[in-house]
N, CA, C, O and CB atoms as a CASP TS submission, in Angstrom:
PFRMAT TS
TARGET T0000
AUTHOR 0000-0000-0000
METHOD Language model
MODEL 1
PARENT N/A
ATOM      1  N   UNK     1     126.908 197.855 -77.934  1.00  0.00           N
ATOM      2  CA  UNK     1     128.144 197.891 -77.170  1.00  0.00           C
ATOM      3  C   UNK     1     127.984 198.846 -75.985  1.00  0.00           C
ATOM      4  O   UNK     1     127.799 200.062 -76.047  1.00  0.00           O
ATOM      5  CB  UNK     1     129.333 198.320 -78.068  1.00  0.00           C
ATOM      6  N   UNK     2     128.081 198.137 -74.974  1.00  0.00           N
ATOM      7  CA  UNK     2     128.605 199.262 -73.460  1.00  0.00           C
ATOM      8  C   UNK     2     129.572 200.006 -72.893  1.00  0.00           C
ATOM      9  O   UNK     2     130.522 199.710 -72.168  1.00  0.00           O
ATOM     10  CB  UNK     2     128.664 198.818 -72.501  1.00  0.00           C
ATOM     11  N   UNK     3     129.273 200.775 -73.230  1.00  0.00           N
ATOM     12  CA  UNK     3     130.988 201.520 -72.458  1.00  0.00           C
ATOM     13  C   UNK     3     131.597 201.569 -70.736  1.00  0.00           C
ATOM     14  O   UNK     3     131.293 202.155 -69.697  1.00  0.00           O
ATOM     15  CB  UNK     3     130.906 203.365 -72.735  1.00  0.00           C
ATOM     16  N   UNK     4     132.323 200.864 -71.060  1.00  0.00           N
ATOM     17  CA  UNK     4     132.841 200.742 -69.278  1.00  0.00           C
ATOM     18  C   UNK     4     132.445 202.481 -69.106  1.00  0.00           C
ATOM     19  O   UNK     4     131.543 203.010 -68.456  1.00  0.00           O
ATOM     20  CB  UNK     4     135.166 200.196 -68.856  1.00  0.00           C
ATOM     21  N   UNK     5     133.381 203.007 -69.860  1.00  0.00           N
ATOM     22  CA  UNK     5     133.147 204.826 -69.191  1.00  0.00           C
ATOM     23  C   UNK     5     131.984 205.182 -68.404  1.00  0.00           C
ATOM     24  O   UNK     5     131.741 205.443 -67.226  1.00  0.00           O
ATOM     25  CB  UNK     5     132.946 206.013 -70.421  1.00  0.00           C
ATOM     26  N   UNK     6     131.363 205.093 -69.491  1.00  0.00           N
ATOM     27  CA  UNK     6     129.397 205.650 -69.387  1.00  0.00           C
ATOM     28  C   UNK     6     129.530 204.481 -68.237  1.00  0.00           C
ATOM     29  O   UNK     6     130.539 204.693 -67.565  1.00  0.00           O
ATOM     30  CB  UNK     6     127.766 205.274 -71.245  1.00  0.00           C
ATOM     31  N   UNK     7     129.012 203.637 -67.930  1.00  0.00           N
ATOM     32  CA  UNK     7     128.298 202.775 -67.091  1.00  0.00           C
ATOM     33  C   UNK     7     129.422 203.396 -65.584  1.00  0.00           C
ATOM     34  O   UNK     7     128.752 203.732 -64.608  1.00  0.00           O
ATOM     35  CB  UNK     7     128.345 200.772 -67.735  1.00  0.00           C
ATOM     36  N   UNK     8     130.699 203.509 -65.449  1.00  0.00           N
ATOM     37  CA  UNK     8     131.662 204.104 -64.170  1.00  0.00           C
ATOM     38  C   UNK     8     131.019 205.300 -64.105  1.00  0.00           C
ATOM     39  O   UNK     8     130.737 205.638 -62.956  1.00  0.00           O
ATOM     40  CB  UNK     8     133.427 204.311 -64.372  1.00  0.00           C
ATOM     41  N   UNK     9     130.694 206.058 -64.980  1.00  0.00           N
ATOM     42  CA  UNK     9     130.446 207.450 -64.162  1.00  0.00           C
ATOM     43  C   UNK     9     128.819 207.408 -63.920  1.00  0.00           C
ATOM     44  O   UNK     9     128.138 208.245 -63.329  1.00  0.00           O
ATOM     45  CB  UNK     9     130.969 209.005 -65.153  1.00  0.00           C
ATOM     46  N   UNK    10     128.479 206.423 -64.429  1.00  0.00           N
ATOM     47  CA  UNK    10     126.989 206.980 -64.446  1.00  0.00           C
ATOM     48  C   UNK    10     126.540 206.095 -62.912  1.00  0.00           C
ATOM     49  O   UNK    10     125.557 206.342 -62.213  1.00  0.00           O
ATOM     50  CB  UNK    10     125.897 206.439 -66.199  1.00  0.00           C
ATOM     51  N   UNK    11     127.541 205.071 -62.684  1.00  0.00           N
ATOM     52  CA  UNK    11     127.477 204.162 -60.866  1.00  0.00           C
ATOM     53  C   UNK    11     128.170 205.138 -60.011  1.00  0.00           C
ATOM     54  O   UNK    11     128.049 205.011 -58.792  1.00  0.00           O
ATOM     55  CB  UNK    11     128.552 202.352 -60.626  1.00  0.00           C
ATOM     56  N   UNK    12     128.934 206.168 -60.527  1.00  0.00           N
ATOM     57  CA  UNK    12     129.637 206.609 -59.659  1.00  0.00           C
ATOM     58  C   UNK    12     128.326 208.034 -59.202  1.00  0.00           C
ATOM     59  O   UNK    12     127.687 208.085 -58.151  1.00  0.00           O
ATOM     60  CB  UNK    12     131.347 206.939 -60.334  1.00  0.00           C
ATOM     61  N   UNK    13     128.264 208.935 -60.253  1.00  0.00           N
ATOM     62  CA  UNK    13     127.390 209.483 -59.839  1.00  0.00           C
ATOM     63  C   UNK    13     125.640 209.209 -59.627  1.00  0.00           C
ATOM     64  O   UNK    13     124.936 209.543 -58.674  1.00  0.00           O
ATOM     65  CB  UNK    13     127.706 210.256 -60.417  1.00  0.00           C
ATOM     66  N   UNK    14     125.424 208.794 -60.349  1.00  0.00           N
ATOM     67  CA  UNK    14     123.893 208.126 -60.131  1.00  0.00           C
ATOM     68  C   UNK    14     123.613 207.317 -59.325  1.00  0.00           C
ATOM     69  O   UNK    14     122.441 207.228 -58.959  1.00  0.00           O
ATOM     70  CB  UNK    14     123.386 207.501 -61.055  1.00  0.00           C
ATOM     71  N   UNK    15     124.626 206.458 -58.789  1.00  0.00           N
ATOM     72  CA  UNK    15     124.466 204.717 -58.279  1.00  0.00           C
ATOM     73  C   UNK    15     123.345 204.935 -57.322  1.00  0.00           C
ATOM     74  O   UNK    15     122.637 203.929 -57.349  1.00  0.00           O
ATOM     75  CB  UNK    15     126.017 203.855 -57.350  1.00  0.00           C
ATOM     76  N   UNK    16     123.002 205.594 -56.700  1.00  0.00           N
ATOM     77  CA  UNK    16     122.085 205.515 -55.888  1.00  0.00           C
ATOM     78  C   UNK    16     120.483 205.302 -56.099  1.00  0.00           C
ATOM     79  O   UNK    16     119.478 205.007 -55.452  1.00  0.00           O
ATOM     80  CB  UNK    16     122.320 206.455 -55.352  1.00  0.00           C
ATOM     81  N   UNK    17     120.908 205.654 -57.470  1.00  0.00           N
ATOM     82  CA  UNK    17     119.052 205.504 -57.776  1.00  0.00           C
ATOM     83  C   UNK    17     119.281 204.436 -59.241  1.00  0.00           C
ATOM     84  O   UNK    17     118.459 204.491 -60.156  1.00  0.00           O
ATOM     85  CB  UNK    17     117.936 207.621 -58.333  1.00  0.00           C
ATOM     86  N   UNK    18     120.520 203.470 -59.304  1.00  0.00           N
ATOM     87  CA  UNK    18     120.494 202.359 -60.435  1.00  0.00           C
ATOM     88  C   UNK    18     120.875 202.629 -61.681  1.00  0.00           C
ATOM     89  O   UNK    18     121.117 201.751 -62.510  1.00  0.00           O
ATOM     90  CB  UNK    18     119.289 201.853 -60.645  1.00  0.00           C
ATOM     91  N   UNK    19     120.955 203.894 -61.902  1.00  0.00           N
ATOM     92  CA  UNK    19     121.157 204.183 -63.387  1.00  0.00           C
ATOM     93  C   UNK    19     121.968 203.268 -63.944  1.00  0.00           C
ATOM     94  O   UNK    19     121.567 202.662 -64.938  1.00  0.00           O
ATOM     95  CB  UNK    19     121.719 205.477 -63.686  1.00  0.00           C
ATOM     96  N   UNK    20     123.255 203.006 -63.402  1.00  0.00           N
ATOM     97  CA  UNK    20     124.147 201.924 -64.320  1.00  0.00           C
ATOM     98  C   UNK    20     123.536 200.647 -64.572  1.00  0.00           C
ATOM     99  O   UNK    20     123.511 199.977 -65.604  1.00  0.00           O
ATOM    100  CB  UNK    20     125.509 201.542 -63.656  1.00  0.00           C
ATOM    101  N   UNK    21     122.895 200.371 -63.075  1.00  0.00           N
ATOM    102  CA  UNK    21     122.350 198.930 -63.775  1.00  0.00           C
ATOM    103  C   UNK    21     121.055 198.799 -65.143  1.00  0.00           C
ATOM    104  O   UNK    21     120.942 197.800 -65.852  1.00  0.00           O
ATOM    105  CB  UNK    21     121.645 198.088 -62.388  1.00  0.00           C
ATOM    106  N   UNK    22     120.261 199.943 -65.250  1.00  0.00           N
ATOM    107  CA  UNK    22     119.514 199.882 -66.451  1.00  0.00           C
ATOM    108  C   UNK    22     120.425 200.362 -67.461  1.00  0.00           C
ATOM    109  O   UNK    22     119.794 200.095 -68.483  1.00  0.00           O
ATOM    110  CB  UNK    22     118.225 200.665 -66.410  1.00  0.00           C
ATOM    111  N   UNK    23     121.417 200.857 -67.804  1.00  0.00           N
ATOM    112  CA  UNK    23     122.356 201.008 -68.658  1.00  0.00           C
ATOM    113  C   UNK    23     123.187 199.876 -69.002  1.00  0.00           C
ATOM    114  O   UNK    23     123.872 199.841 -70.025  1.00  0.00           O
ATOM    115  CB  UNK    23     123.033 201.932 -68.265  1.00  0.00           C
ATOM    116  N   UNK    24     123.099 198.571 -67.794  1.00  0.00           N
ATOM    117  CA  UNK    24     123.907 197.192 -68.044  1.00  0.00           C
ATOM    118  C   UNK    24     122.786 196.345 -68.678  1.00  0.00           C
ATOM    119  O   UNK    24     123.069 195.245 -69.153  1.00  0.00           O
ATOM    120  CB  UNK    24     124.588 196.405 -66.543  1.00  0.00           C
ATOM    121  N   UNK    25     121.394 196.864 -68.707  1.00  0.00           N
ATOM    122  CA  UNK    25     120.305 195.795 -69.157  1.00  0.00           C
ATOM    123  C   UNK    25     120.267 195.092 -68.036  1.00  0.00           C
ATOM    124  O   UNK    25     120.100 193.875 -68.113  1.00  0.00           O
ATOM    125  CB  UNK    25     120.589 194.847 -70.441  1.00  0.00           C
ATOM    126  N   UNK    26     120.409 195.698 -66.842  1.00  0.00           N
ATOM    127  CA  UNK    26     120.114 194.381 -64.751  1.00  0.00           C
ATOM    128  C   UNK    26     118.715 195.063 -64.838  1.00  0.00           C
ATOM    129  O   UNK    26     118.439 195.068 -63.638  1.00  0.00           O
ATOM    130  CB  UNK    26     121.466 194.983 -62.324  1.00  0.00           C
ATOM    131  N   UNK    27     118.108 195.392 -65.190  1.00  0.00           N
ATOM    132  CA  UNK    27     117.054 195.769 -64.996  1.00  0.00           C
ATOM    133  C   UNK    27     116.150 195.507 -63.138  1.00  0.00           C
ATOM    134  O   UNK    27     115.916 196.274 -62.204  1.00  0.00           O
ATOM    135  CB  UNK    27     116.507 195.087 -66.250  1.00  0.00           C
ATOM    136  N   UNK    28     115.991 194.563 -63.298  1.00  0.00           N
ATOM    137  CA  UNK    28     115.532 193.961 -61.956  1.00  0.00           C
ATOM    138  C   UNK    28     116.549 194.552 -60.617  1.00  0.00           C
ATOM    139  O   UNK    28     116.172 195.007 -59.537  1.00  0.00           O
ATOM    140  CB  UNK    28     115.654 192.147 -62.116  1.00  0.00           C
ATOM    141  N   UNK    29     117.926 194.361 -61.123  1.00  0.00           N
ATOM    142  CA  UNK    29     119.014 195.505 -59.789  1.00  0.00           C
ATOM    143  C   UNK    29     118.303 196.856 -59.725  1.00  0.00           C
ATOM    144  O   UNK    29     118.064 197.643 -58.809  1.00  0.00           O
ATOM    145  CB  UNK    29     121.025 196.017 -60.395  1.00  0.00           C
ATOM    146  N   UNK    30     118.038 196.833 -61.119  1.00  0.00           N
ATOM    147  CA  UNK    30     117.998 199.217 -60.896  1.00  0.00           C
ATOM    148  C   UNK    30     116.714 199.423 -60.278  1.00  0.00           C
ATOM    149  O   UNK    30     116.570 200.417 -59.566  1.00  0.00           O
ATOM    150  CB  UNK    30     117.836 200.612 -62.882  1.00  0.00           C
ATOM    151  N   UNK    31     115.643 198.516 -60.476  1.00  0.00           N
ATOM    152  CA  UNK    31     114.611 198.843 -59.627  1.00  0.00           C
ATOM    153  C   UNK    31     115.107 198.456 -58.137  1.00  0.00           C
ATOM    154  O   UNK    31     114.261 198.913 -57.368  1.00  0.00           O
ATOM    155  CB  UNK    31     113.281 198.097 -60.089  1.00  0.00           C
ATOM    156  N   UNK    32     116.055 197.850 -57.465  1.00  0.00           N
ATOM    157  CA  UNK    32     115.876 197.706 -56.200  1.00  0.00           C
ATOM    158  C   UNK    32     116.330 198.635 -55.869  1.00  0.00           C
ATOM    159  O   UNK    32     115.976 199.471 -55.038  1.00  0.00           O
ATOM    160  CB  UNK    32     116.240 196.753 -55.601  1.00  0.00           C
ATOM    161  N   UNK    33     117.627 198.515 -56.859  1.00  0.00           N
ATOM    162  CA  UNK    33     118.166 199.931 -56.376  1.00  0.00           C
ATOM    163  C   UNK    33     117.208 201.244 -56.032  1.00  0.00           C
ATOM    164  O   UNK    33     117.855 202.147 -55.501  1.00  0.00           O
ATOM    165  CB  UNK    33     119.078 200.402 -57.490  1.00  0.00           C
ATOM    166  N   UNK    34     116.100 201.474 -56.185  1.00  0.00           N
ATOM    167  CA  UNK    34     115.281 202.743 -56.855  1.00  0.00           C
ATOM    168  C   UNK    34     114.670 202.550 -54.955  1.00  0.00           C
ATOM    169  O   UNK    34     114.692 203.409 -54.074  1.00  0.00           O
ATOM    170  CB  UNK    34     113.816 202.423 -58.807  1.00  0.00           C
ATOM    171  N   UNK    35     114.164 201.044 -54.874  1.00  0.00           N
ATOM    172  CA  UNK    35     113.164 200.970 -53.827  1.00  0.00           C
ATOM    173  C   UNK    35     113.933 200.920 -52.681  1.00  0.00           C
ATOM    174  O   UNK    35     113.261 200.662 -51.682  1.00  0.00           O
ATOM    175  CB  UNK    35     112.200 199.818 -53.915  1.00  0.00           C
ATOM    176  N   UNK    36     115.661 201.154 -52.394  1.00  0.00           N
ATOM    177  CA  UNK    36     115.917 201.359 -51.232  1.00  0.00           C
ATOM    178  C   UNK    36     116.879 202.385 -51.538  1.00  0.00           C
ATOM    179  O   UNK    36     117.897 202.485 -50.853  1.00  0.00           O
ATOM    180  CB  UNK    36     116.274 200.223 -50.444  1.00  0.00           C
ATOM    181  N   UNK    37     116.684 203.044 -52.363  1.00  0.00           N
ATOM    182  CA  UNK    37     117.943 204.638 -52.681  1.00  0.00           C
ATOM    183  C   UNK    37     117.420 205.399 -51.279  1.00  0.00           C
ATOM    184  O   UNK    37     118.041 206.461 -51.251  1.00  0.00           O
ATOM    185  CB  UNK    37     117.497 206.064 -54.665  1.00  0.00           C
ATOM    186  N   UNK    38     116.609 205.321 -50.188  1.00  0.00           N
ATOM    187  CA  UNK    38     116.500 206.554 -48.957  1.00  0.00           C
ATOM    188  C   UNK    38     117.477 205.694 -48.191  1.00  0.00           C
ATOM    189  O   UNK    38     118.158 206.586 -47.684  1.00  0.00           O
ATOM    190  CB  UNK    38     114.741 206.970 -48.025  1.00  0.00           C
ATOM    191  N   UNK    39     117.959 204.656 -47.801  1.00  0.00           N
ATOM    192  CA  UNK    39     118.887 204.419 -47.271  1.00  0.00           C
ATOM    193  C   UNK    39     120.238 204.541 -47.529  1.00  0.00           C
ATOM    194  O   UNK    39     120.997 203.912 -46.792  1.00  0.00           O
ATOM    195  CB  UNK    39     118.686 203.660 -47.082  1.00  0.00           C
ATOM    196  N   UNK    40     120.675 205.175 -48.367  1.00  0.00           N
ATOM    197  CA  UNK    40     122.159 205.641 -49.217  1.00  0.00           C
ATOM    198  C   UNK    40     122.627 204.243 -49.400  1.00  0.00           C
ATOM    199  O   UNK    40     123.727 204.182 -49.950  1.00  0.00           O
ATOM    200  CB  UNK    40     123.491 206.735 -48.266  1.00  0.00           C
ATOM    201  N   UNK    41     122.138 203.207 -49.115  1.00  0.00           N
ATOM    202  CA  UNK    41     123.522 201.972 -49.185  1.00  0.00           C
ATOM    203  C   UNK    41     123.552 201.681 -50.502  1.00  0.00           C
ATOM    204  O   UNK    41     124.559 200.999 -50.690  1.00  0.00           O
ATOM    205  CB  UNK    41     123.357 200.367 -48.300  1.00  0.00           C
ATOM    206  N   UNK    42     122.958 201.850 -51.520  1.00  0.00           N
ATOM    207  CA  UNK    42     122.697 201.904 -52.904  1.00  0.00           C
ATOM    208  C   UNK    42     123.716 202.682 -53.532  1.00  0.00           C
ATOM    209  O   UNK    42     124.408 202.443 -54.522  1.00  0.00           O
ATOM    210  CB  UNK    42     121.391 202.432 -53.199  1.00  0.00           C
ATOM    211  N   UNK    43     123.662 203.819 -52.634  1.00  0.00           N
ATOM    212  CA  UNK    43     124.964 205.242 -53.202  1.00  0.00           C
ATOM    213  C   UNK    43     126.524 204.618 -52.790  1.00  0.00           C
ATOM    214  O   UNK    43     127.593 204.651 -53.401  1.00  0.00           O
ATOM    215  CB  UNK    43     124.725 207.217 -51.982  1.00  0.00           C
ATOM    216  N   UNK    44     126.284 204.262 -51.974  1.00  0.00           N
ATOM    217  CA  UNK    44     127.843 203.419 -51.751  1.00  0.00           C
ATOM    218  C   UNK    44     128.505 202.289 -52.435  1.00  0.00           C
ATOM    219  O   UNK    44     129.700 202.060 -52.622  1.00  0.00           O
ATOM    220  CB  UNK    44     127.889 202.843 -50.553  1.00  0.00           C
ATOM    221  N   UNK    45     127.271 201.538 -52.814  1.00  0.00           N
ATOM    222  CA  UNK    45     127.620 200.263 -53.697  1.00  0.00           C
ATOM    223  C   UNK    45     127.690 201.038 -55.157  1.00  0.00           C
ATOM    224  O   UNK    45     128.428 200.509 -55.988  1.00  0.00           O
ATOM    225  CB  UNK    45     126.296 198.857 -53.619  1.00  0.00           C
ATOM    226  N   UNK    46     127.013 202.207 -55.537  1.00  0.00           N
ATOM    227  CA  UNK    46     127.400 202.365 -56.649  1.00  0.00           C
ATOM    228  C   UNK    46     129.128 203.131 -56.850  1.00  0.00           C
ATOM    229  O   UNK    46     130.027 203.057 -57.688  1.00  0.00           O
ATOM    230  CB  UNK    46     126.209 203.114 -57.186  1.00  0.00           C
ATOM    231  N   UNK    47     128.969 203.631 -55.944  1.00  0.00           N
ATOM    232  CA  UNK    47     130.516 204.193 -56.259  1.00  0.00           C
ATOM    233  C   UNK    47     131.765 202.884 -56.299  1.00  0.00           C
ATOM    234  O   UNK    47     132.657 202.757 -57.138  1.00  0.00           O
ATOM    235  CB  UNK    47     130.972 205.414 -54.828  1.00  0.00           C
ATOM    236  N   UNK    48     131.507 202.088 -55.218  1.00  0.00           N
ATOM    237  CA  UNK    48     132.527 200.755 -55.203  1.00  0.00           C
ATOM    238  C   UNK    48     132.144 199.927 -56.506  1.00  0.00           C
ATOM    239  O   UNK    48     132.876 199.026 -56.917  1.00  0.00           O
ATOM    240  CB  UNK    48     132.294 199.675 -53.700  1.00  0.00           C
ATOM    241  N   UNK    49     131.108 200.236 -57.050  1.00  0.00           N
ATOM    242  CA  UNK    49     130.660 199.268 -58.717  1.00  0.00           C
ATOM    243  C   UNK    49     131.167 200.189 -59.590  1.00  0.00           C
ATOM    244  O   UNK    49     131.751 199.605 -60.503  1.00  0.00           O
ATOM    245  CB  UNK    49     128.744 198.942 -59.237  1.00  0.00           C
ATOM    246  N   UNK    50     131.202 201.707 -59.730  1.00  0.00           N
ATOM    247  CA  UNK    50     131.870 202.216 -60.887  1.00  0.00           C
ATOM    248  C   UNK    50     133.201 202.534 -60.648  1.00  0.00           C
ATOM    249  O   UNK    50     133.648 203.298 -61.503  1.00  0.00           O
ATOM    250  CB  UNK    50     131.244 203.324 -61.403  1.00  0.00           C
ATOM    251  N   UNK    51     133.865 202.264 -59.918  1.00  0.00           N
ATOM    252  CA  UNK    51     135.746 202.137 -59.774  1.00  0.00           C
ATOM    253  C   UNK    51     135.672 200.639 -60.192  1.00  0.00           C
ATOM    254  O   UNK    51     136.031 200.444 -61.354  1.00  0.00           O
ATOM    255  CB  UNK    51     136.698 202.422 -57.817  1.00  0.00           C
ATOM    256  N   UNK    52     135.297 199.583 -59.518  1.00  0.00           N
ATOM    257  CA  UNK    52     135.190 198.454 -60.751  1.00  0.00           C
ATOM    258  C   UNK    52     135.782 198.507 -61.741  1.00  0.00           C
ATOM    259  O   UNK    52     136.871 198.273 -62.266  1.00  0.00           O
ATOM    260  CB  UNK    52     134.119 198.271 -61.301  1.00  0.00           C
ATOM    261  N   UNK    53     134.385 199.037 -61.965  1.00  0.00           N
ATOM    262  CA  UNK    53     133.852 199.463 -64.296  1.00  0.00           C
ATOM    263  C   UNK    53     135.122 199.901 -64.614  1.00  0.00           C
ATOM    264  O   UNK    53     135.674 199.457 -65.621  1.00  0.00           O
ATOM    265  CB  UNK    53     132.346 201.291 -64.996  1.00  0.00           C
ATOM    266  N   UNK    54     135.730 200.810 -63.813  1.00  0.00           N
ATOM    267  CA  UNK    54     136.537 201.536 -64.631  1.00  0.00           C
ATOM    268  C   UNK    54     137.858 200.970 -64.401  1.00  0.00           C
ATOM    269  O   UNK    54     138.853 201.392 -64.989  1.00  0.00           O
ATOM    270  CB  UNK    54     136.453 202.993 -64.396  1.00  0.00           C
ATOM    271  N   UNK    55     137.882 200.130 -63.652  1.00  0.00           N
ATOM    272  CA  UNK    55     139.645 199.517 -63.230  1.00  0.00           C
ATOM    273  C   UNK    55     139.759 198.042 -64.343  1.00  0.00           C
ATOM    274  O   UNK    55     140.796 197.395 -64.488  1.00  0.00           O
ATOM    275  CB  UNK    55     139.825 198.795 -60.913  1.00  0.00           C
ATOM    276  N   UNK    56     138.562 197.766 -64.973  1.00  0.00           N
ATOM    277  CA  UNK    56     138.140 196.672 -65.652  1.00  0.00           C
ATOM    278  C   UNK    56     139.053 196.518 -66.774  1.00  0.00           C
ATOM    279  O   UNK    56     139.102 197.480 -67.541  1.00  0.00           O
ATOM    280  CB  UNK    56     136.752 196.772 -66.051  1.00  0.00           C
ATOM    281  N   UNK    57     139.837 195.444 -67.051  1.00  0.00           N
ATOM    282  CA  UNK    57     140.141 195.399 -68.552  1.00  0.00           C
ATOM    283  C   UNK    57     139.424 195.573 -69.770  1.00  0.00           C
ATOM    284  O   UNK    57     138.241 195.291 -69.583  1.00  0.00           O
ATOM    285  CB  UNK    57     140.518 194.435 -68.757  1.00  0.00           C
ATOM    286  N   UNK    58     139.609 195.850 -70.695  1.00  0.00           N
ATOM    287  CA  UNK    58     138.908 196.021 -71.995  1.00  0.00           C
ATOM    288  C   UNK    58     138.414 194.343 -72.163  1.00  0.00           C
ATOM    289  O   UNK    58     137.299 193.824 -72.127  1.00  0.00           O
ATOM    290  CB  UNK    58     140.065 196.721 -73.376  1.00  0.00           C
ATOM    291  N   UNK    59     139.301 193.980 -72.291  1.00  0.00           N
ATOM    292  CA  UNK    59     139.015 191.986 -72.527  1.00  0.00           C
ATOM    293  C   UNK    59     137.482 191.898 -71.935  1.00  0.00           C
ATOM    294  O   UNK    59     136.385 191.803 -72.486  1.00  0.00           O
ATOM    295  CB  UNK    59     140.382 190.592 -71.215  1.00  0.00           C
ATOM    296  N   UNK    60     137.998 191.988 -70.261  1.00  0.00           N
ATOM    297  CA  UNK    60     137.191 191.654 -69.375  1.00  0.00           C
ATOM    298  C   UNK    60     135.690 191.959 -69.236  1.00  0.00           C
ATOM    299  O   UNK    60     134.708 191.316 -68.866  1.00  0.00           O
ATOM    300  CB  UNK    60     137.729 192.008 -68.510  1.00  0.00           C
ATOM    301  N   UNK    61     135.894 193.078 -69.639  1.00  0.00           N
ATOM    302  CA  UNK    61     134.220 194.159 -69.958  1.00  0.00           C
ATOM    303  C   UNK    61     133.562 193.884 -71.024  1.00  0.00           C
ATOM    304  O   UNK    61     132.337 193.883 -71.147  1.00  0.00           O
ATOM    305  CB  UNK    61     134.348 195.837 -70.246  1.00  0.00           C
ATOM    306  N   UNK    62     134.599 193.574 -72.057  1.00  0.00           N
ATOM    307  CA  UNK    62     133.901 192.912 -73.297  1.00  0.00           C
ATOM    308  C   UNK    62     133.264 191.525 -73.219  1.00  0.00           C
ATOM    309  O   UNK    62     132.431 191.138 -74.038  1.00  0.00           O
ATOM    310  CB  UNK    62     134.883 192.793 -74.362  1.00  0.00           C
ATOM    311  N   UNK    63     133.670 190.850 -72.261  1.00  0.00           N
ATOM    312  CA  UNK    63     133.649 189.437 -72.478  1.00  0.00           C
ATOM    313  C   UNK    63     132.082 189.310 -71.039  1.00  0.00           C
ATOM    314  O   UNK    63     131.208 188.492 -70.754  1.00  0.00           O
ATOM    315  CB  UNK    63     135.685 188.488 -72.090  1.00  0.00           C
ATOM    316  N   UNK    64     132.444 190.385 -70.649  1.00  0.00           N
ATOM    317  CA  UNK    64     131.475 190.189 -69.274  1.00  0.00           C
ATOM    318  C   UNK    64     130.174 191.004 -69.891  1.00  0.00           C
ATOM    319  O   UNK    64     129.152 190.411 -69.547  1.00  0.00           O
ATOM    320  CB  UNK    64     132.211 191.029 -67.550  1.00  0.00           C
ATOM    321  N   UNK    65     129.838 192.348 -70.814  1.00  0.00           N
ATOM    322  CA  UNK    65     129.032 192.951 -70.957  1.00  0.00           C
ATOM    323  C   UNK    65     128.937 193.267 -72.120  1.00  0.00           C
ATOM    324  O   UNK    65     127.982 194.010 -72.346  1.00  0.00           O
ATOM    325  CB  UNK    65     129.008 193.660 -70.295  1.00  0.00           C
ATOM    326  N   UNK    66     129.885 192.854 -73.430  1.00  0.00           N
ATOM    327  CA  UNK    66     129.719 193.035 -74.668  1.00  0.00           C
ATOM    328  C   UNK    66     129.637 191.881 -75.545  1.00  0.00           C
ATOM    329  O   UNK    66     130.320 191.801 -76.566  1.00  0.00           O
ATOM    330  CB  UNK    66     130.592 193.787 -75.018  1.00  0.00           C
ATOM    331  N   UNK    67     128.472 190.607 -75.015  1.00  0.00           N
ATOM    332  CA  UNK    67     128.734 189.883 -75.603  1.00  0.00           C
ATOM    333  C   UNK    67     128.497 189.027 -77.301  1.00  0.00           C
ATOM    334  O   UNK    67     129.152 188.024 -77.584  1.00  0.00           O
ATOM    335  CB  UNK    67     128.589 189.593 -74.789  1.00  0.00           C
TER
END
């Protein structure tokens, strides 16, 4: 089971170098993420991906990442 929590804070603060996505099992995202984190645009998409996570219904998160 994934926790919306863990995966919002960990895009919000980490997003730049993928952490959430190897925490979602995207595996293949968190490395891109990794190979363009010197351009910050990685850090931006992670913060707009963990307000997401966290605005997410329970239903929704379950049904999208707890399956």
């Amino acid at each position: 089971m994934k926790s919306k929590v863990a995966a919002g804070v960990l895009a919000i603060l980490l997003g730049g170098l993928g952490v959430h996505k190897f925490y979602l099992g995207k595996i293949g995202m968190g490395i891109l993420y990794i190979l363009f984190c010197w351009t910050s645009i990685p850090s931006l998409i992670g913060l707009i991906e963990g307000i997401i996570y966290l605005t997410k219904s329970d239903e929704e998160w379950n049904r999208q990442y707890n399956k």
